[in-house]
C-alpha positions as CSV (number, residue, x, y, z in Angstrom):
1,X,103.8,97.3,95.9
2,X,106.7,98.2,98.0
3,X,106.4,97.7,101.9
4,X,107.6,100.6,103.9
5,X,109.9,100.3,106.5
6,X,111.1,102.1,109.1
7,X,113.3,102.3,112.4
8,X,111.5,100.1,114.4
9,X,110.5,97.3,112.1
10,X,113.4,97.1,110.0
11,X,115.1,94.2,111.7
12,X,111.8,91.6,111.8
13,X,110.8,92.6,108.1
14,X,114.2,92.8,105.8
15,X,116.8,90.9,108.3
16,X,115.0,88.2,109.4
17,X,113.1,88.1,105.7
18,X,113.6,84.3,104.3
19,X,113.5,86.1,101.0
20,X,116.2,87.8,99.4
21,X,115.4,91.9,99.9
22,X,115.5,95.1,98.0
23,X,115.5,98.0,100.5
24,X,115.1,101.3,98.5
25,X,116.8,104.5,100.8
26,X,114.8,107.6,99.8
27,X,113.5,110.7,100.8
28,X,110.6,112.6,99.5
29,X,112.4,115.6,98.6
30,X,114.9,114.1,96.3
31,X,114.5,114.0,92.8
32,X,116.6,110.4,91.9
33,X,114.7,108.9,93.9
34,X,111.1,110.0,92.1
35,X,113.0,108.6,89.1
36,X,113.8,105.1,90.1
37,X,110.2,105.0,92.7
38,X,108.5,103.2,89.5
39,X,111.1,100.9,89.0
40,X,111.4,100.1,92.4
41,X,107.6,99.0,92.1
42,X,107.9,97.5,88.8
43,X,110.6,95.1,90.7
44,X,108.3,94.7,93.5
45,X,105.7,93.2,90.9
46,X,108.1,91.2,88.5
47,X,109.4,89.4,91.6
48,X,106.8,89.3,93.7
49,X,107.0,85.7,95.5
50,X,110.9,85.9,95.4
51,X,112.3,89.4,96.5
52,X,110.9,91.4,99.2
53,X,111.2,94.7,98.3
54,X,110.8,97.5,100.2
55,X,111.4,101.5,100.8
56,X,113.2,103.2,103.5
57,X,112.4,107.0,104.1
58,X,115.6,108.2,105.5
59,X,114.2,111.4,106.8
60,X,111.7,109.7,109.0
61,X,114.4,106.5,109.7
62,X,117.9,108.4,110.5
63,X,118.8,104.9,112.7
64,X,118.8,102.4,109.8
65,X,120.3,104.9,107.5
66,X,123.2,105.9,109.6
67,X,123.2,101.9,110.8
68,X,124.1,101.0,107.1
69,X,126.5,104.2,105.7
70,X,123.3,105.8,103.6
71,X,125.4,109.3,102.7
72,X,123.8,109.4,99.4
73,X,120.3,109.2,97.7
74,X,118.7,106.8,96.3
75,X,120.8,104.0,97.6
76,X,119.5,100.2,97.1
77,X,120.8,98.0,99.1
78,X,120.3,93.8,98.4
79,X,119.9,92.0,101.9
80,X,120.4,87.7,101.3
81,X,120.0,86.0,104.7
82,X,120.1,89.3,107.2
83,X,123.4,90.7,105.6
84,X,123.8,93.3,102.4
85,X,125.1,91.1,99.6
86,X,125.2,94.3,96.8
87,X,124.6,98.1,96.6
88,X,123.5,100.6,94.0
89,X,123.9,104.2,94.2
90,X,122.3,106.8,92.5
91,X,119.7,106.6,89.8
92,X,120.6,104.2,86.8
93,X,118.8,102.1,84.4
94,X,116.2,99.4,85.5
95,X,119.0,96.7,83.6
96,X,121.2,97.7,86.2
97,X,118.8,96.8,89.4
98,X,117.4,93.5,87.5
99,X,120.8,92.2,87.0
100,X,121.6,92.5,90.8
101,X,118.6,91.1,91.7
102,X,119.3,88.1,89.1
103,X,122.9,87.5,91.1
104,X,121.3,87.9,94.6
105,X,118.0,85.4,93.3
106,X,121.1,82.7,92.5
């Protein structure tokens, strides 16, 4: 399952993760986002132990959004060693996300 996170633990848990991280940007009212939330889990279990992933509500975590350029939702971005190595915007196919996280898992 995803972890959320949020404006005040979003430095310890995806900067200072030792794992490569998945942060999902989201908000509740946007319809992209419901369509990639279950492969956003499905990632979650296929690499548990490898990838952290994780959601970010951007309504309830403006700081980290505007921290990192979120203008448009969903955005994904792929966090190796504190910095954002990748980015996906908008909803696409699940090949697309495991093919990112493949490169960042390298």
């Amino acid at each position: 399952m995803a972890l959320e996170v949020n404006d005040s633990n979003f430095d310890e848990v995806v900067l200072k993760s030792e794992l490569p991280v998945l942060v999902d940007f989201w908000a509740e009212w946007c319809g992209p986002c419901r369509m990639i939330a279950p492969i956003v889990e499905d990632l979650s279990k296929e690499y548990a132990g490898r990838l952290l992933v994780t959601k970010c509500d951007v309504d309830n975590s403006p700081a980290v959004a505007s921290r990192f350029g979120i203008r448009n939702i969903p955005t994904v971005l792929f966090f190796k060693e504190g910095k954002v190595a990748d980015k996906q915007v908008g909803a696409v196919p699940k090949t697309n996300f495991v093919n990112k996280v493949n490169a960042l898992l390298q």
